[in-house]
Structures are given as C-alpha cells and as structure tokens.
C-alpha positions in Angstrom: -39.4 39.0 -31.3 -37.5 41.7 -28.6 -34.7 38.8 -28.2 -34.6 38.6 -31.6 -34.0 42.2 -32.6 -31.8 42.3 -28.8 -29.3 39.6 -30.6 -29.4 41.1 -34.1 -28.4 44.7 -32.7 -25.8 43.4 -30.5 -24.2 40.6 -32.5 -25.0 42.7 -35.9 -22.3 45.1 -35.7 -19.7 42.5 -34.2 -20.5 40.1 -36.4 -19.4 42.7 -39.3 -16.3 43.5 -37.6 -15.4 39.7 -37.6 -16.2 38.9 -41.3 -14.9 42.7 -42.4 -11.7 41.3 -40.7 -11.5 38.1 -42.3 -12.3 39.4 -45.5 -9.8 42.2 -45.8 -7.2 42.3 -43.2 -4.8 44.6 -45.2 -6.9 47.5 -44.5 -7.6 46.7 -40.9 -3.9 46.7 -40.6 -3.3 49.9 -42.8 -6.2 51.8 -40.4 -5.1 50.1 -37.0 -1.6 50.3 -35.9 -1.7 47.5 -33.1 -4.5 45.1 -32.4 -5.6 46.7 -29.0 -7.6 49.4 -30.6 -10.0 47.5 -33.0 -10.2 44.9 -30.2 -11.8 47.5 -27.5 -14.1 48.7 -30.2 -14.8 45.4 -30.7 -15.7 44.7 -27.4 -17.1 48.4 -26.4 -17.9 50.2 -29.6 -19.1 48.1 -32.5 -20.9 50.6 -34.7 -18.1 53.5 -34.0 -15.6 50.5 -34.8 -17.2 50.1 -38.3 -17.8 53.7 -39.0 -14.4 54.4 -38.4 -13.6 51.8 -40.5 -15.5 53.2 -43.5 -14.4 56.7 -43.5 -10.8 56.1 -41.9 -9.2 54.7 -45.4 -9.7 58.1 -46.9 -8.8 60.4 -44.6 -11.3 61.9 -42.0 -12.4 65.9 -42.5 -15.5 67.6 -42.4 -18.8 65.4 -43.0 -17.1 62.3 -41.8 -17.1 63.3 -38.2 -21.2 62.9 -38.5 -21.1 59.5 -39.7 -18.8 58.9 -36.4 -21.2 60.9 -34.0 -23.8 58.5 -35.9 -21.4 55.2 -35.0 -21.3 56.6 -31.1 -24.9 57.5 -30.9 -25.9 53.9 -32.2 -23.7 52.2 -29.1 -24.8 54.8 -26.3 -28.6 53.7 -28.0 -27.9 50.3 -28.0 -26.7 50.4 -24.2 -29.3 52.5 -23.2 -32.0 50.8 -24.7 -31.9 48.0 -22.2 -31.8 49.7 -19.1 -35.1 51.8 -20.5 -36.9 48.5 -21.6 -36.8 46.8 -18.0 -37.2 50.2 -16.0 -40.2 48.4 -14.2 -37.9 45.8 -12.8 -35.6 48.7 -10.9 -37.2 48.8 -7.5 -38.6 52.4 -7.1 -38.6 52.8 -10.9 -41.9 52.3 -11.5 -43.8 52.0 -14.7 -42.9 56.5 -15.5 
C-alpha cells in the first residue's frame, strides 16, 4: 500500500501536467513563454507547476501567493517524505 500511495503522489501531479497539456495547450502557451519553464517544473516541481497554472491565467495578487506556498510545500513534502520513511536504513540514523 506505501508503493502505491509513493506512485500516486509522484506520478499524480505529472500525470496532470501531461493531460492538462494535451487537453488545453493554448493556455499553457498563453502562461509559459518557452517550453523550458513548464518542463523544469515538470521534472522538479509538479504541484507548484499546477498551482501556477491555476492562478497564473488571471493574474497573481494577494491570496494566490498561498495556493503557490501550498504547491512548493507539497514538493519539498513529497521529497522529504522519502528520506524520513527509510531513516533506519541511513547508517548512524537509527530508529529517532
């Protein structure tokens, strides 16, 4: 069930990048000047990537910047999460 959830978090928000994309690519285009951008976020930050997306088309001020600081949170979580889950396999790590 962990490498279930594992896949899910880690293919879940690329996997919405990828059909977002084929789905509407007018608007990628109209947020994203070259294809550089939404490919590093592809590749580094998915959630911010689709965050941005959402709150990019209308301009961003004021309560979007949370939903962004919610998109970077969800990657640093997502990266973190594995290195906490196998602490006991770092040598000196222990089980604290």
């Amino acid at each position: 069930m962990c490498c279930l959830f594992t896949v899910l978090v880690l293919l879940g928000p690329r996997a919405g990048i990828i059909l977002w994309w084929l789905y509407d690519q007018n608007l990628w285009s109209r947020v994203y000047d070259t294809f550089i951008i939404p490919f590093l976020g592809f590749l580094f930050v998915p959630w911010l990537t689709l965050m941005y997306m959402f709150v990019a088309p209308g301009g961003i001020d004021g309560f979007d910047w949370l939903w962004l600081g919610l998109g970077l949170l969800a990657d640093i979580a997502t990266y973190s999460g594995g290195g906490y889950g196998n602490r006991a396999r770092i040598p000196g790590m222990g089980n604290a």
